[in-house]
Backbone as JSON, one array per atom type, in Angstrom:
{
  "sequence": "XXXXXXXXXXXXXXXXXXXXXXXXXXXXXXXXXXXXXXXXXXXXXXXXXXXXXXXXXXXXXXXXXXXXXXXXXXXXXXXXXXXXXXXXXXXXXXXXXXXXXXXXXXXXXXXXXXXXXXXXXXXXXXXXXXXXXXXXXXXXXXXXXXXXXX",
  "N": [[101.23, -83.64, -46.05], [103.25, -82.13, -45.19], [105.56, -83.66, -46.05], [105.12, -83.72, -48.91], [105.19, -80.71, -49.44], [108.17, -79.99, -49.58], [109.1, -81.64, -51.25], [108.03, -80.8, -53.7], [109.23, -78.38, -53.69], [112.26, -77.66, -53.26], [113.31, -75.69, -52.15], [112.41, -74.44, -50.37], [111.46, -71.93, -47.23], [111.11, -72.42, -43.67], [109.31, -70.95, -42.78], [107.86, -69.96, -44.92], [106.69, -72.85, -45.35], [105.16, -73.38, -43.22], [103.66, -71.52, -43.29], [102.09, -71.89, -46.14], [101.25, -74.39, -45.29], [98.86, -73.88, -43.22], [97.96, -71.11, -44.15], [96.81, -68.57, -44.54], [94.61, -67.26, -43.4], [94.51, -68.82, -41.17], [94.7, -69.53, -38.12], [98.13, -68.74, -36.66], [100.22, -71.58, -35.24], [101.22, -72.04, -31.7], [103.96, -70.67, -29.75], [105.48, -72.3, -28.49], [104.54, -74.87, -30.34], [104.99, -73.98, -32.75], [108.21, -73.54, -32.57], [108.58, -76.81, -32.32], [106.97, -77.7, -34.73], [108.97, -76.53, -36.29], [111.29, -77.54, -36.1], [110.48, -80.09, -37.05], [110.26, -79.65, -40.02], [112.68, -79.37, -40.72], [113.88, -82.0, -40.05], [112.64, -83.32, -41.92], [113.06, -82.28, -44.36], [115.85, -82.69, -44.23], [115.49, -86.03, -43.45], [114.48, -86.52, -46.21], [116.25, -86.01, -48.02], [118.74, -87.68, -47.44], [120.46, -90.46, -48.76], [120.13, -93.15, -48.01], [117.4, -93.69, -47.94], [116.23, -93.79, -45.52], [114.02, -92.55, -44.59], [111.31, -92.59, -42.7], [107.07, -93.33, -42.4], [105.03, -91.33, -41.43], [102.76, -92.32, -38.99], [100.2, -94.15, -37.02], [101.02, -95.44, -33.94], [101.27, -98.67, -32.81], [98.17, -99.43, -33.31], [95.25, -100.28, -34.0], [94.99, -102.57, -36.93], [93.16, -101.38, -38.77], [93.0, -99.01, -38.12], [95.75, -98.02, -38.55], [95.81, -98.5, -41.77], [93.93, -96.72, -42.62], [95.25, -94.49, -41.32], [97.26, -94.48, -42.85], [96.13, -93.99, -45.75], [95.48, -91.46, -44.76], [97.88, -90.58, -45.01], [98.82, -90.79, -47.31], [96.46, -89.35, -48.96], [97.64, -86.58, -47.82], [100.66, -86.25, -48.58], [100.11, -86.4, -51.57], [98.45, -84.05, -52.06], [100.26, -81.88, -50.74], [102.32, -82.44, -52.75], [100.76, -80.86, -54.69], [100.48, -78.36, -54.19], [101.5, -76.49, -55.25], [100.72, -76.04, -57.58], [101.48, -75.1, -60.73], [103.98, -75.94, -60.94], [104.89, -77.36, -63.22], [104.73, -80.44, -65.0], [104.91, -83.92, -63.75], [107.86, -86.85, -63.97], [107.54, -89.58, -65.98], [107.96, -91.88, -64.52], [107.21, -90.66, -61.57], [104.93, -89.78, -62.43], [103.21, -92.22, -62.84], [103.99, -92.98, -59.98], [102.3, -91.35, -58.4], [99.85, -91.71, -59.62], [99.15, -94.31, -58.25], [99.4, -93.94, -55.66], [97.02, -92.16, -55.17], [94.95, -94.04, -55.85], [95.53, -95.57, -52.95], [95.21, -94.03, -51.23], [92.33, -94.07, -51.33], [91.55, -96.31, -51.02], [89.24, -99.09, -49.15], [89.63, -99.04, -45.77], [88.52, -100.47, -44.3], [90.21, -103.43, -42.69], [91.59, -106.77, -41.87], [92.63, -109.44, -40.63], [95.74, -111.96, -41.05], [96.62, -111.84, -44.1], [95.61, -108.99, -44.68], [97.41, -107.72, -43.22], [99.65, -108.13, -44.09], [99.3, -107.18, -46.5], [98.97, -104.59, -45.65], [101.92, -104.13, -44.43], [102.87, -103.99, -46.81], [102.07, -102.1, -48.79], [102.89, -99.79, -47.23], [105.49, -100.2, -47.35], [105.57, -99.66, -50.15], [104.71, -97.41, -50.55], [106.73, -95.46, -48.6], [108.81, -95.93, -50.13], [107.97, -95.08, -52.75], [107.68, -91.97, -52.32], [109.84, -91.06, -51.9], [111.23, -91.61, -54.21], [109.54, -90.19, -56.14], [110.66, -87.27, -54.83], [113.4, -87.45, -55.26], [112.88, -87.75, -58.17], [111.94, -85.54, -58.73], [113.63, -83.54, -57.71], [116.29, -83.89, -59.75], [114.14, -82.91, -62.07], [114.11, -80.23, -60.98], [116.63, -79.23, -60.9], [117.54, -79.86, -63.42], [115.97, -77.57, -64.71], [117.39, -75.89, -63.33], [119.77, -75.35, -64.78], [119.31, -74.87, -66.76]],
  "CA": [[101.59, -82.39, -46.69], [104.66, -81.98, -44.69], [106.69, -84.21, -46.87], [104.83, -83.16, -50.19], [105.67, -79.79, -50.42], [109.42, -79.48, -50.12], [109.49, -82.74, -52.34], [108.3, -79.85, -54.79], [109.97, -77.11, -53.66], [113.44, -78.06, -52.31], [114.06, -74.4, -51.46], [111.37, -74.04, -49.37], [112.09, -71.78, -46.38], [110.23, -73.31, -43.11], [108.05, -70.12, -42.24], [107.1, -70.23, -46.31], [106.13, -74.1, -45.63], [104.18, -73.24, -42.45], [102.37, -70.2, -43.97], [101.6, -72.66, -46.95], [100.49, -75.2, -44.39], [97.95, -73.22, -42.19], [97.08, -70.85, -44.63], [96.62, -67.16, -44.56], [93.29, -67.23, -42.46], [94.23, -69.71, -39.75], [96.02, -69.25, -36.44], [99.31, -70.23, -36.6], [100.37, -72.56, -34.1], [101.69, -71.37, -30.62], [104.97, -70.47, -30.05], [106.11, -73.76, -28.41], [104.36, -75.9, -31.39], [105.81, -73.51, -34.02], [109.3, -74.27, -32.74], [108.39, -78.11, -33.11], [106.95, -78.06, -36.76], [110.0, -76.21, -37.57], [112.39, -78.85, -36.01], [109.61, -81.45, -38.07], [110.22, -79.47, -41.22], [114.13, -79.29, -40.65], [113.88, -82.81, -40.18], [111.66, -83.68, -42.64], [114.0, -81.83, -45.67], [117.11, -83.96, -43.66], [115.38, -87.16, -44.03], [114.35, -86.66, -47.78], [117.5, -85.72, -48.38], [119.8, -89.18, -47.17], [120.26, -91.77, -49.65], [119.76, -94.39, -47.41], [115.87, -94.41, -47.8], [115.71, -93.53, -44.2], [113.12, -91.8, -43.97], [110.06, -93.6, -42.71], [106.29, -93.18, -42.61], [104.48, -91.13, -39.89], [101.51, -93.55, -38.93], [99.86, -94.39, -36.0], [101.86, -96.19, -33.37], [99.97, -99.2, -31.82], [97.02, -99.39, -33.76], [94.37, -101.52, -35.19], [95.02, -102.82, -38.29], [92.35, -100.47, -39.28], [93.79, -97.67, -37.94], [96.84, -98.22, -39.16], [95.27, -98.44, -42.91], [93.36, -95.07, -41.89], [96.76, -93.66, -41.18], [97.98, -94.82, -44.4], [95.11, -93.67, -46.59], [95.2, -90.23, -45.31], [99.59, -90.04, -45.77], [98.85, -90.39, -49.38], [96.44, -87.62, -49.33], [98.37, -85.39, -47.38], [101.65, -86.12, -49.61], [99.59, -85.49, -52.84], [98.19, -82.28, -51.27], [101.59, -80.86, -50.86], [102.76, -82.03, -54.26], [100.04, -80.02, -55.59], [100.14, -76.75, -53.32], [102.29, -75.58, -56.24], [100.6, -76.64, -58.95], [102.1, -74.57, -62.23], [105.58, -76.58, -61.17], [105.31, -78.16, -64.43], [104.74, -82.01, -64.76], [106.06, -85.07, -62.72], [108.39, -87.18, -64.67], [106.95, -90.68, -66.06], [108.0, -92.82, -62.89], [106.6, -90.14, -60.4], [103.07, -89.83, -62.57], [102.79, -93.47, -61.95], [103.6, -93.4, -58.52], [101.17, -90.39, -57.63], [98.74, -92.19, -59.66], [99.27, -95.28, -57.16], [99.32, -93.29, -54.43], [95.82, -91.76, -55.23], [94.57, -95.29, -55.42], [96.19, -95.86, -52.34], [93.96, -93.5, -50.25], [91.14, -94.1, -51.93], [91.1, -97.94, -50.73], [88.64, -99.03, -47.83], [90.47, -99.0, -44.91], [88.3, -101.77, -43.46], [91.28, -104.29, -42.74], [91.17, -107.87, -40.55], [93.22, -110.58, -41.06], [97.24, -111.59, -41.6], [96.82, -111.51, -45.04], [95.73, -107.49, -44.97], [98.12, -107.16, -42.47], [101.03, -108.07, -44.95], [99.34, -106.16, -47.79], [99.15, -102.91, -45.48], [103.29, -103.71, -44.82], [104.33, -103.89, -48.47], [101.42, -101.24, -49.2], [103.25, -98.82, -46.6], [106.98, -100.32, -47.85], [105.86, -98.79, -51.49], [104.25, -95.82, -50.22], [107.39, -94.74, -48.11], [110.36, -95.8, -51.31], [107.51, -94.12, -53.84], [107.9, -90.79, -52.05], [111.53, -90.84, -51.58], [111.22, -91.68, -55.88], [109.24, -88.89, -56.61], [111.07, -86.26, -54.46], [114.47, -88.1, -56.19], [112.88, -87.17, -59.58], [111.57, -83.54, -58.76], [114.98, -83.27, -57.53], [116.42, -83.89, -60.7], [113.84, -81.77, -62.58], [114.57, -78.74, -60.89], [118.06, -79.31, -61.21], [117.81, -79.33, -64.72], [115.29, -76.62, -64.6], [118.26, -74.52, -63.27], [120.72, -75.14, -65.62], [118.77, -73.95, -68.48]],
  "C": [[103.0, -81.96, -46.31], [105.76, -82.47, -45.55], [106.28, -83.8, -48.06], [105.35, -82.11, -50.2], [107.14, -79.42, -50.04], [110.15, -80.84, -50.88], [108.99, -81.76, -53.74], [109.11, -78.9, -55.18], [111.15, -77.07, -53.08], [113.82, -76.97, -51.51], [113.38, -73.87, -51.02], [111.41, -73.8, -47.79], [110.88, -72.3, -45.29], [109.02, -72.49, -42.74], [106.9, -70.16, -43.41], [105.84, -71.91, -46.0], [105.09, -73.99, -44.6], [102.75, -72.82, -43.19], [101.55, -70.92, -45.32], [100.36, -73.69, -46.38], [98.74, -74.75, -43.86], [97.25, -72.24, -42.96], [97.29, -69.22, -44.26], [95.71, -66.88, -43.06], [93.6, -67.92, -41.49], [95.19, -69.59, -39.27], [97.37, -70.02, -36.92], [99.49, -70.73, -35.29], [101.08, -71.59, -32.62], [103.55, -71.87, -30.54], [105.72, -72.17, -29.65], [105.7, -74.42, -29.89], [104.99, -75.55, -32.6], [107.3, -73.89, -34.25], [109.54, -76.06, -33.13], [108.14, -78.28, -34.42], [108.18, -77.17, -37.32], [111.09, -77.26, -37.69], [111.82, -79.96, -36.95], [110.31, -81.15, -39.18], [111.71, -79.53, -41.27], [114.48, -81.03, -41.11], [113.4, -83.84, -41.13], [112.79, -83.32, -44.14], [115.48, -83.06, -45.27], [117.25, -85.09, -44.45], [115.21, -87.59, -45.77], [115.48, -86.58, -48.73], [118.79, -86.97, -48.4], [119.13, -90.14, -48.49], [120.67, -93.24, -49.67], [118.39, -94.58, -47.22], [115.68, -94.35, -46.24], [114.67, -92.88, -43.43], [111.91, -93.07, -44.06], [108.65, -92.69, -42.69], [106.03, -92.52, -41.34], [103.07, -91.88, -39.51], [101.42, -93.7, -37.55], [100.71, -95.5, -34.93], [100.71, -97.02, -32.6], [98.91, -99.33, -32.05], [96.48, -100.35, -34.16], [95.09, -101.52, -36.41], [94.3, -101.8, -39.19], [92.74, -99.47, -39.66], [94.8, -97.23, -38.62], [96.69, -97.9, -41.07], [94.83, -97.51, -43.05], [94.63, -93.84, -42.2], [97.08, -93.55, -42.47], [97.5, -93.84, -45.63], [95.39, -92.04, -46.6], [96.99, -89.88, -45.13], [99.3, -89.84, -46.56], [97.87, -89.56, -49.47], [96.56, -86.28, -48.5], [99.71, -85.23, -48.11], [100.97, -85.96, -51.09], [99.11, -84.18, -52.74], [99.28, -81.62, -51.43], [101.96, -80.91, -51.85], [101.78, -80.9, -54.48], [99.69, -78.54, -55.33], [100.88, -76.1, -54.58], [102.17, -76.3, -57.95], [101.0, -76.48, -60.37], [103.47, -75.02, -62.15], [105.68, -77.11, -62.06], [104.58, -80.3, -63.98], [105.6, -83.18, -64.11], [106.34, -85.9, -63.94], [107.43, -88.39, -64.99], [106.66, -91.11, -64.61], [107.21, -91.8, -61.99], [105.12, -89.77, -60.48], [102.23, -91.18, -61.84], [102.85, -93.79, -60.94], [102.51, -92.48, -58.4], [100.12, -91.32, -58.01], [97.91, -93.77, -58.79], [98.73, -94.81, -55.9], [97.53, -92.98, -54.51], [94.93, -92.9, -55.52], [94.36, -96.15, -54.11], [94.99, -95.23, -51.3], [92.89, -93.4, -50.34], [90.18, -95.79, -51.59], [90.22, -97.98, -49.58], [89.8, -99.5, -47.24], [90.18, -100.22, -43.47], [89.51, -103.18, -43.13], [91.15, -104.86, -41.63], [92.53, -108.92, -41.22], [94.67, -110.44, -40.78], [97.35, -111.36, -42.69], [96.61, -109.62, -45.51], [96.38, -106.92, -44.3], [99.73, -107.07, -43.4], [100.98, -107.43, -45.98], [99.32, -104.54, -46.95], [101.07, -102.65, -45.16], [103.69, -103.57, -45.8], [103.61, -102.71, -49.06], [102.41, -100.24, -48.68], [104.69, -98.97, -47.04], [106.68, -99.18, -49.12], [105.66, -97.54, -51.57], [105.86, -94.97, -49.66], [108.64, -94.73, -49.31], [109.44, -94.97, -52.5], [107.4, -92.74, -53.89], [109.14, -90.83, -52.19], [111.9, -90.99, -53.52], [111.0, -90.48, -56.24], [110.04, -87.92, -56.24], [112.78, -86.36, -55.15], [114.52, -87.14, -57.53], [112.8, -85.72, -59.87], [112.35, -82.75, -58.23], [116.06, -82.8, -58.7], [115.73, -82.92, -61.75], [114.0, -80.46, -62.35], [116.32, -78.2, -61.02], [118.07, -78.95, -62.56], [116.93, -78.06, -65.35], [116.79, -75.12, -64.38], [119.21, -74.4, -63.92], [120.55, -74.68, -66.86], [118.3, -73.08, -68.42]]
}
C-alpha cells in the first residue's frame, strides 16, 4: 500500500498517506515509528520518482523460497490496495490495466514454491512485479499531468 497510493496520488502529503494507511479508527503508530514511516514515505515518493528503475521490492530478506513467494503475493495486494484507496481517480491507462490485471494474478498464485526452476520464475516474477509498478505509477503520472492541463 505504501507504494500504491502515491503512485495514484503524486501529491499526497505524508500525514494524508498515514491517515489513509491506518485509518480513522486505528492507533497511529508511536512517535518514534511515525517518524520512520514518514522517512519510508519520503523515500518511497524519491524512489518512484528516479528514472533509473531504482526502486526495488520490499520482500523478505533470507527466506524460503516460500516465503519469499508469500512476500511477493502479498506486495501485489498491498500495491493494488493503494491503487484503489482512491477509487473515483478515473481509469488506468491500457498498459497499467494489464499490468494490475497481472499483478492480481500474481497474488493470487500458490505460494507453495521448491525447486531452481520456481526459484527463477519467482526472480523474473519479482523483476516484472518491481518494472510493472514503476510502469503504472509512470502512466498515472502522465494522466494526472494531463488531467491538469485541461
Amino acid at each position: 500500500m505504501f507504494v500504491g497510493m502515491p503512485c495514484v496520488d503524486g501529491g499526497l502529503y505524508p500525514e494524508q498517506w498515514l491517515a489513509a494507511f491506518f485509518g480513522e479508527h486505528q492507533d497511529a503508530p508511536y512517535e518514534g515509528e511515525h517518524v520512520l514511516l514518514l522517512e519510508l514515505y519520503e523515500d518511497t515518493r524519491r524512489l518512484l520518482t528516479e528514472l533509473d528503475f531504482s526502486c526495488e521490492l520490499f520482500l523478505p530478506d533470507d527466506a524460503s523460497l516460500s516465503e519469499h513467494a508469500q512476500g511477493l503475493s502479498e506486495w501485489c495486494h498491498g500495491f493494488l490496495s493503494g491503487l484503489g484507496y482512491e477509487a473515483d481517480g478515473g481509469e488506468c491507462p491500457d498498459d497499467c490495466g494489464e499490468v494490475r490485471r497481472d499483478l492480481r494474478y500474481i497474488f493470487q498464485l500458490d505460494t507453495n514454491a521448491a525447486g531452481e526452476a520456481d526459484a527463477e520464475a519467482c526472480r523474473a516474477t519479482s523483476e516484472f512485479v518491481r518494472v510493472g509498478g514503476q510502469l503504472i505509477r509512470g502512466e498515472l503520472e502522465q494522466q494526472q499531468q494531463a488531467l491538469r492541463l485541461h
